[in-house]
C-alpha positions as CSV (number, residue, x, y, z in Angstrom):
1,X,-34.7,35.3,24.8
2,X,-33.0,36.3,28.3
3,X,-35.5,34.0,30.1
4,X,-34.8,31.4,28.0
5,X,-31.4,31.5,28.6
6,X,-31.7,31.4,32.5
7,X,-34.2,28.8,33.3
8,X,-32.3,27.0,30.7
9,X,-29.1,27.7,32.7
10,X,-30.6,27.0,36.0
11,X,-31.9,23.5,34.6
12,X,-28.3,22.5,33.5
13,X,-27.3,23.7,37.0
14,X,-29.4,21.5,38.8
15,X,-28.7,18.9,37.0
16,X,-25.1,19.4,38.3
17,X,-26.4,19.9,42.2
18,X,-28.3,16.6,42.0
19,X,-25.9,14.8,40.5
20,X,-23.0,15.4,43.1
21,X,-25.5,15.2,45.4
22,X,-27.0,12.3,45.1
23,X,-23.7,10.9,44.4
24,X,-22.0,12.9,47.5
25,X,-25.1,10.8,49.7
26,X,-24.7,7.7,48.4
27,X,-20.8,7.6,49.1
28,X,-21.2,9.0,52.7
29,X,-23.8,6.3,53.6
30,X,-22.4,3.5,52.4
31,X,-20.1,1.1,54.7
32,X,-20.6,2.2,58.1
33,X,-21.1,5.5,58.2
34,X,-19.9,7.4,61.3
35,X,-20.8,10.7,62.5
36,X,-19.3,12.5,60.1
37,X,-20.5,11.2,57.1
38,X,-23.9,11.2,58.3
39,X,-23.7,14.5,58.3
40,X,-22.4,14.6,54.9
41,X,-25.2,12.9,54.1
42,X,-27.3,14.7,55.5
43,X,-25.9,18.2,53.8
44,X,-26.5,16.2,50.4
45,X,-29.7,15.2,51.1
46,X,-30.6,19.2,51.2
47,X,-28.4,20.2,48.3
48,X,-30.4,17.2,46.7
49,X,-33.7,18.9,47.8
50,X,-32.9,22.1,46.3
51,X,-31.6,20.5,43.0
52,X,-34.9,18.6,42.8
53,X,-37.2,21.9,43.3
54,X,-35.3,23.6,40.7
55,X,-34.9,20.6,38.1
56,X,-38.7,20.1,38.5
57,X,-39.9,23.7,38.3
58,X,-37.4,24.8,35.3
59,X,-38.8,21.6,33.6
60,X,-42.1,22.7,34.1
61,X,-41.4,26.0,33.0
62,X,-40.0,24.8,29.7
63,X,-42.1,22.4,29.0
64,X,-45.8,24.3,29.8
65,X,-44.0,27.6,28.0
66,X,-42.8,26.2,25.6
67,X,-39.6,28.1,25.9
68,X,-37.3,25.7,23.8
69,X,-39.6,23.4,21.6
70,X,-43.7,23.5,21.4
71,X,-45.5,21.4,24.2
72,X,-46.8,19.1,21.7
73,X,-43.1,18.3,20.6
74,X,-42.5,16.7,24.1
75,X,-46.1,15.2,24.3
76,X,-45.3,12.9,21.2
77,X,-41.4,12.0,21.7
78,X,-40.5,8.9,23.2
79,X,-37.5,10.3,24.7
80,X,-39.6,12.7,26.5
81,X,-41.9,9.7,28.1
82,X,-39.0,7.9,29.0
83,X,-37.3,10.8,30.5
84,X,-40.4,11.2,32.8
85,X,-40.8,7.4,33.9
86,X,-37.0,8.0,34.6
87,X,-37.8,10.9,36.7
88,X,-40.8,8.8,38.3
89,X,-38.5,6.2,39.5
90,X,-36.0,8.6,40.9
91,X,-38.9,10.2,42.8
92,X,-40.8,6.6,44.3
93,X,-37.2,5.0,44.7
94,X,-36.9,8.4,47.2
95,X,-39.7,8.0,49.4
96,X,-38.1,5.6,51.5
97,X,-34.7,7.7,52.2
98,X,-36.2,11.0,52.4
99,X,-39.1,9.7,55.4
100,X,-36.3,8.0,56.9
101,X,-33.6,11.1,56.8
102,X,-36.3,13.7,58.1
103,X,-36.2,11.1,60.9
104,X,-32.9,11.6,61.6
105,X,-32.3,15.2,61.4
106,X,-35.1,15.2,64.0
107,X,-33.2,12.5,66.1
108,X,-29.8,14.3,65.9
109,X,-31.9,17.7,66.9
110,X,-32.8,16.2,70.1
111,X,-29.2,14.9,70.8
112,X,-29.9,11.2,69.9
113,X,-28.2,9.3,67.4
114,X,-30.7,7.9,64.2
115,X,-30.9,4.2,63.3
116,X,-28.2,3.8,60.8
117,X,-29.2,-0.1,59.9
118,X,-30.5,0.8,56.5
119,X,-28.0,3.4,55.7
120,X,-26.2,0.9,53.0
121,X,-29.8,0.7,51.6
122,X,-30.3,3.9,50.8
123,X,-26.8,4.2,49.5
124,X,-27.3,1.6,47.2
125,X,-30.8,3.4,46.3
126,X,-28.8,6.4,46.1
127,X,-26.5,4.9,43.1
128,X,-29.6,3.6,41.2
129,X,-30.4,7.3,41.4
130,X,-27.5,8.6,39.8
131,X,-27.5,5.9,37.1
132,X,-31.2,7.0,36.3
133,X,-30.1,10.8,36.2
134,X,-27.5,9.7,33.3
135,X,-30.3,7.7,31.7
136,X,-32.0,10.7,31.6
137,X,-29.0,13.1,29.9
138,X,-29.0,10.3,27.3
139,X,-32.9,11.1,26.6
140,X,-31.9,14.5,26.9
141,X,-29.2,14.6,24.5
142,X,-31.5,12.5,21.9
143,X,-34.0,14.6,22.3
144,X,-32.6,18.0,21.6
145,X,-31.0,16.3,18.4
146,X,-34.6,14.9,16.9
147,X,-34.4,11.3,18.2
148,X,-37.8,10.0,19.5
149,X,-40.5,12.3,17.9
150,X,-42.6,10.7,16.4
151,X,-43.7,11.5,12.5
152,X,-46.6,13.6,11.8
């Protein structure tokens, strides 16, 4: 019951983490973004990191131990499918800014400024994030109220 209770807890809390996150690194990248908000961005970008790690593996843990509803539940919800082609996006749509950022903490490491030209890319990438995050508290909500299973 106790378990339960915490992963549960630490799912709602990344859910929080990624959200400003991923909001906090789309706002510093977008216009030009000077020192400063790079490294705004940059401190988002981990923050988003950890929020991912924990969103996935609490997810995982509920879903493989069945700690809320039985695996088979999520198997045959339509919620629960779209919830994950949600969270597929979010992860393909990162590819792109997470290569690209690891190139620039490297770059600022050594002293040298990164390539900012596709900054308001990633920003814009960044907001189609966040607007897939809400999608996916919408399947989320519908979910845990019935919505989407499919009849036996």
């Amino acid at each position: 019951m106790t378990l339960r209770w915490i992963v549960s807890a630490l799912h709602l809390a990344a859910l929080a983490i990624g959200f400003g996150a991923i909001w906090t690194r789309g706002r510093a990248l977008s216009g030009s973004p000077d020192r400063s908000a790079i490294a705004r961005a940059l401190s988002a970008d981990a923050w988003w990191a950890v929020a991912a790690l924990l969103w996935i593996g609490t997810g995982l843990w509920r879903l493989l131990e069945a700690t809320e509803k039985p695996t088979a539940y999520y198997f045959a919800n339509h919620l629960f499918w779209a919830k994950i082609g949600m969270l597929a996006l979010i992860l393909l749509l990162e590819v792109w800014p997470m290569v690209t950022l690891i190139g620039w903490r490297r770059r600022l490491g050594r002293g040298r400024a990164p390539n900012i030209d596709r900054a308001g890319a990633f920003a814009r990438i960044s907001v189609i994030q966040a607007l897939l995050i809400l999608g996916m508290i919408v399947a989320s909500t519908g979910m845990a109220r019935g919505y989407g299973a499919v009849a036996p």
